[in-house]
C-alpha angles and dihedrals in degrees: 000000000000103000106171133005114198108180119180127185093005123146100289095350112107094181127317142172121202118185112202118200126198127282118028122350116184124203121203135176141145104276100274100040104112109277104136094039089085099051082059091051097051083044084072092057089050100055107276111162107253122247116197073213094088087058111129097186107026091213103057134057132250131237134186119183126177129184119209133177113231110166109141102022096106087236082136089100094045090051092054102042084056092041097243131142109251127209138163086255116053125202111201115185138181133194124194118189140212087251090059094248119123139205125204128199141200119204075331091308103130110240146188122246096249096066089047090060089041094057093035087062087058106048104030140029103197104196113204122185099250082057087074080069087068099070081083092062113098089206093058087036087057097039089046094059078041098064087052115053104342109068102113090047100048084055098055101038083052086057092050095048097048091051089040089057101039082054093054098030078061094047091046090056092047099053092050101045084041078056099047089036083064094056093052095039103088089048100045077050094062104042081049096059100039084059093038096049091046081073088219127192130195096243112027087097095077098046099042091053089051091042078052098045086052100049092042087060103025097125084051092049097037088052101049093046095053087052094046083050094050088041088062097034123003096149083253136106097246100058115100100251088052098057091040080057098055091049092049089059091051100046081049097061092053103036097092090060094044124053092200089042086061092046089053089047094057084042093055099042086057087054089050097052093043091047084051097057093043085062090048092060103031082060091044085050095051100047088051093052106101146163123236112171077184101060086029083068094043097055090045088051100051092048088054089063100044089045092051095046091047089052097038084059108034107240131114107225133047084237076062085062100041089047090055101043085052087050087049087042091060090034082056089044091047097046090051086049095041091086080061103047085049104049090046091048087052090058095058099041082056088050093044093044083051090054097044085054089050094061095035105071088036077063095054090042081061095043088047090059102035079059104061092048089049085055090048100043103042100045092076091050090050097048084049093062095048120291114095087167098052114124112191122188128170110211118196120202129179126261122227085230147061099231131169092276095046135259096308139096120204123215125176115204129194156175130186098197135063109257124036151078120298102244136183099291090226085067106042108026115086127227081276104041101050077047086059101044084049093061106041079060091054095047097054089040078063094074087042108043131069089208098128096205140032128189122204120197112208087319078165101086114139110014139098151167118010084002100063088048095067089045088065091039079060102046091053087052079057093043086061087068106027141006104271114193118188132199103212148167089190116099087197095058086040089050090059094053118098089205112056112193121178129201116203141160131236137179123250151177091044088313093309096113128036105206124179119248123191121186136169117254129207134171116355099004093059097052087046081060109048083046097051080055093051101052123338144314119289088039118234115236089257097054090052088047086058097043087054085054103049095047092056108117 
């Protein structure tokens, strides 16, 4: 339940604080005052979209910040999946800013605008006067027979056709990439078995370029290393071991007589044994350098290949390649499995469409019924606002397709007279009656919805007279189960409320700047008020005659 409105900085409002009580709380005004203003205002708390239009004062900010009183409504699971404090009393704030931007608030978390209209579809139904059109609407017809009797259903038929798209939206991806998938196969083939049949392995680049370096300069090699080897050891007594022996010799006859001279002697022996065994291999390298013009063609060759299939597919290392040929070779595999995949995947889409049908027509047995309580229920309240001749029926047909809502379409025919044929309510039924039939809907979706509040701008259109007295002996049945506010020109809809606010407009700053004021009235002032409306201002005694009249319980 609404409890208190404060706006600041919107359109005509200055500042104001409106506190709401419970039952039926009835707004009046001259045409201009402001209203509607407030409707715009609690938009903002629902989720509107902001506009740095509504500024009053383009300096300063807006805020609009309404308390409402929510214990017992089950909104526990909607705070925490959006990570909000939640508490019996909920604060919901918006901010919108000179530079157009605007900030919203839950109980002063601060929040996106999608959880505010999540939660605003839970705590509050704002009727304006273009929502009567909506009577012609089959969704709102649908969810309108729904709401009374097919909840459950609806529920349940929405599972099965989310599970039943997201089955065929799957199956639908996998025949056309199994399509595409055959048109690619016999090339995929192909790259698969060139890199298969070049047998590659990761590391055989690097081996292969220095086994090609070697062979392209083995006389080169073979012959420096034979030098390097005669230059060590060659058997004469210029090569290096020769001479190390000699000195060897020499440093032996005068070591016993010179310490130094005996260290120098161990150190040479181990140069000459290491020198010895560095000939030995520079002769064995040597011998095993040589040149093969038919394995220097084979190794090019082989380069050649791994060179052109790395450029041919973009990539820098032979692992590259084998990486690749093992990504063709599960694109192959997947493409030979994917009959299978989809034939399995068919079967359930077939099992899936059987269950949704299932609970379709489990949800058209609910609608069925939940129409035939909406015609009996709504045909006294009907007769009660002015139309004793009015015949209401809601006709369900079948749709060619399974949509979101189910397989039905909703029409709700009428006539108002006696005599004539039911036909589609949005071509027979005027601006009041629809008003009427409107609220004769709104007036049974009280007993089978948990919404605390409901709001009705100037629902009123159209009647007068007896007729808008029963509109506001019907409001005030609504008021027993939930806060009703109406917006509202009619004294005798204002007379039933048990809250009277009242919107006007004043000059100030010196009658620069018209603002809106609203403010409660009680007593006197209320029944000036309802008389006003009934005739002028000042009121005339009868006016306020009637006005006592019409505010008597």
């Amino acid at each position: 339940m609404l409890t208190h409105l404060h706006i600041e900085n919107y359109a005509l409002i200055r500042e104001s604080d409106i506190a709401f009580g419970p039952g039926f709380v009835a707004i009046t005004g001259e045409t201009g005052a402001g209203k509607s203003i407030l409707l715009g205002a609690l938009g903002l708390l629902l989720g509107q979209r902001a506009d740095a239009a509504v500024l009053a004062d383009k300096g300063k900010k807006c805020v609009v910040e309404a308390r409402f009183d929510i214990a017992g409504l089950a909104l526990q699971p909607l705070f925490d999946e959006a990570d909000v404090d939640y508490d019996d009393t909920l604060i919901l704030r918006r901010e919108i800013l000179p530079s157009a931007k605007s900030r919203a608030f839950a109980n002063d978390t601060p929040v996106q605008l999608p959880f505010l209209k999540a939660l605003g579809a839970r705590i509050i139904d704002i009727h304006s006067q273009h929502q009567t059109l909506t009577l012609a609407d089959s969704h709102f017809r649908l969810s309108l027979l729904d709401t009374i009797g097919g909840g459950k259903e609806r529920d349940r038929y929405a599972d099965a056709y989310r599970h039943y798209s997201r089955l065929k939206r799957e199956l639908e991806e996998l025949t056309a990439a199994e399509a595409q998938n055959r048109k690619e196969q016999d090339y995929l083939q192909f790259q698969f078995n060139e890199l298969q049949e070049a047998q590659l392995h990761a590391d055989e680049q690097e081996s292969l370029e220095q086994e090609s370096q070697l062979l392209s300069h083995a006389e080169a090699v073979r012959e420096g290393l034979a030098t390097a080897a005669r230059a060590v050891d060659d058997e004469t007594e210029q090569s290096v071991l020769a001479r190390l022996r000699g000195a060897k010799s020499a440093l032996a006859h005068v070591a016993p007589y010179h310490p130094q001279a005996e260290e120098l002697l161990k150190r040479l022996e181990s140069s000459l044994i290491e020198l010895d065994d560095i000939g030995n291999e520079l002769r064995s390298a040597a011998d095993g350098v040589t040149y093969s013009p038919e394995r220097q063609q084979a190794v090019d060759e082989r380069l050649a290949l791994l060179y052109r299939l790395q450029k041919k597919h973009g990539v820098d290392t032979v692992a590259d390649l084998v990486a690749l040929r093992e990504e063709l070779d599960a694109r192959l595999q997947g493409i030979s499995t994917l009959d299978e995949r989809i034939q399995a995947l068919m079967e359930q889409v077939d099992q899936a469409f059987s269950a949704l049908q299932k609970e379709a027509d489990r949800l058209t047995t609910a609608r069925t019924k939940a129409a035939r309580l909406l015609e009996k229920n709504i045909l006294p309240t009907l007769h009660e606002l002015g139309m004793p001749e009015a015949r209401f029926e809601v006709r369900l047909e079948p749709t060619p397709t399974y949509g979101p809502t189910g397989h039905d379409a909703a029409a709700f025919l009428f006539n108002a007279n006696r005599g004539g044929d039911l036909r589609d309510l949005a071509k027979v039924a005027s601006g009041g009656e629809l008003s009427r039939l409107m609220l004769a809907v709104k007036s049974m979706l009280t007993s089978h919805s948990l919404l605390p509040t409901i709001i009705f701008d100037e629902i009123d259109t159209g009647v007068s007279g007896d007729i808008s007295v029963a509109v506001g002996r019907i409001m005030c049945r609504m008021a027993e189960r939930m806060q009703v506010v109406a917006i509202t020109h009619l004294p005798q809809i204002a007379a039933k409320a048990g809250q009277h606010l009242k919107v006007y407009k004043q000059l100030e700053d010196s009658g620069q700047r018209t603002v809106s004021r609203i403010r409660g009235l009680t007593g006197k002032e209320r029944l000036t008020e309802v008389a006003v409306m009934l005739s002028s201002d000042p009121p005339t005694p009868a006016a306020l005659q009637t006005a006592k009249e019409l505010m008597q319980p």
